[in-house]
C-alpha positions as CSV (number, residue, x, y, z in Angstrom):
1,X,32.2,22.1,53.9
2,X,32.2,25.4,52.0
3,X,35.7,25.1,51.3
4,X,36.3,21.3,50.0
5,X,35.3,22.5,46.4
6,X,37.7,25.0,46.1
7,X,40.6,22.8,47.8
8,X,39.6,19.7,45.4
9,X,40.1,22.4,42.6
10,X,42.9,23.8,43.3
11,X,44.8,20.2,44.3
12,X,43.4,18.5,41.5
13,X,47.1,17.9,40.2
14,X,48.5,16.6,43.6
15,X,49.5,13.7,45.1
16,X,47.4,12.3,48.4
17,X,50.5,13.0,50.0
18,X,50.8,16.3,49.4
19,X,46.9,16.9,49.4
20,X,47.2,15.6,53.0
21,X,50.0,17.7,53.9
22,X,48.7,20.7,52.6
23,X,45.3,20.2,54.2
24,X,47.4,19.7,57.4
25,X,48.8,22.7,56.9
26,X,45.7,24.5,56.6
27,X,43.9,23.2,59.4
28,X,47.0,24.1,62.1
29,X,47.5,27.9,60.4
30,X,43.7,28.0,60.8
31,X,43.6,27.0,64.1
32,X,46.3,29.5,64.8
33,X,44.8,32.4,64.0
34,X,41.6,31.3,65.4
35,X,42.9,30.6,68.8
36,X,45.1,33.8,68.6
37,X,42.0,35.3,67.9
38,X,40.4,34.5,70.7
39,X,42.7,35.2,73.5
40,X,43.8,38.5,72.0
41,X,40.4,40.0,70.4
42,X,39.2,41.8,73.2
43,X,42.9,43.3,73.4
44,X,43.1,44.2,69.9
45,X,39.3,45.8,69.8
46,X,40.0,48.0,72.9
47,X,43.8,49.0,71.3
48,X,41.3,50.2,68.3
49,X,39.0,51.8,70.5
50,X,36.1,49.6,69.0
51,X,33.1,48.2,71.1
52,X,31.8,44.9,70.7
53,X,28.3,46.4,69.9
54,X,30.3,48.6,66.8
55,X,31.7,45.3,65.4
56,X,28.4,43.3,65.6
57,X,26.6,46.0,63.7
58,X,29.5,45.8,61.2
59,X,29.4,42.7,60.7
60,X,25.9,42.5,60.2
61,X,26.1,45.1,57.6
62,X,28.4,42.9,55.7
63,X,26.4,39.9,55.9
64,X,23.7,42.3,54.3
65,X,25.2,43.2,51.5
66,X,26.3,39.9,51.1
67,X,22.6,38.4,50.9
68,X,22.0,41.3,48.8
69,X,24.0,41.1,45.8
């Protein structure tokens, strides 16, 4: 939901065609990456040498410093 303002923004000067197509687009890159993701996460953490607990804490820290500014 986060992202329809942006999209509505940025395709303001589109067709529904092409706002279709492009959202279409989106969604199957997206879903790519996130099944990509998924299968081949735990390969690429331990290729990096990082744990799972490493990455939560990371992440975390991120969201911090998100809710802080």
């Amino acid at each position: 939901p986060g992202i329809i303002p942006p999209f509505l923004a940025l395709t303001v000067r589109k067709t529904e065609q092409q706002k279709n197509h492009i959202a279409v687009r989106a969604i199957i890159i997206s879903g790519i990456i996130l099944i990509s993701f998924t299968i081949l996460g735990d390969l690429v953490l331990d290729w990096l040498k990082i744990s799972l607990a490493a990455f939560s804490i990371a992440g975390g820290l991120l969201l911090f410093r998100a809710a802080f500014n």
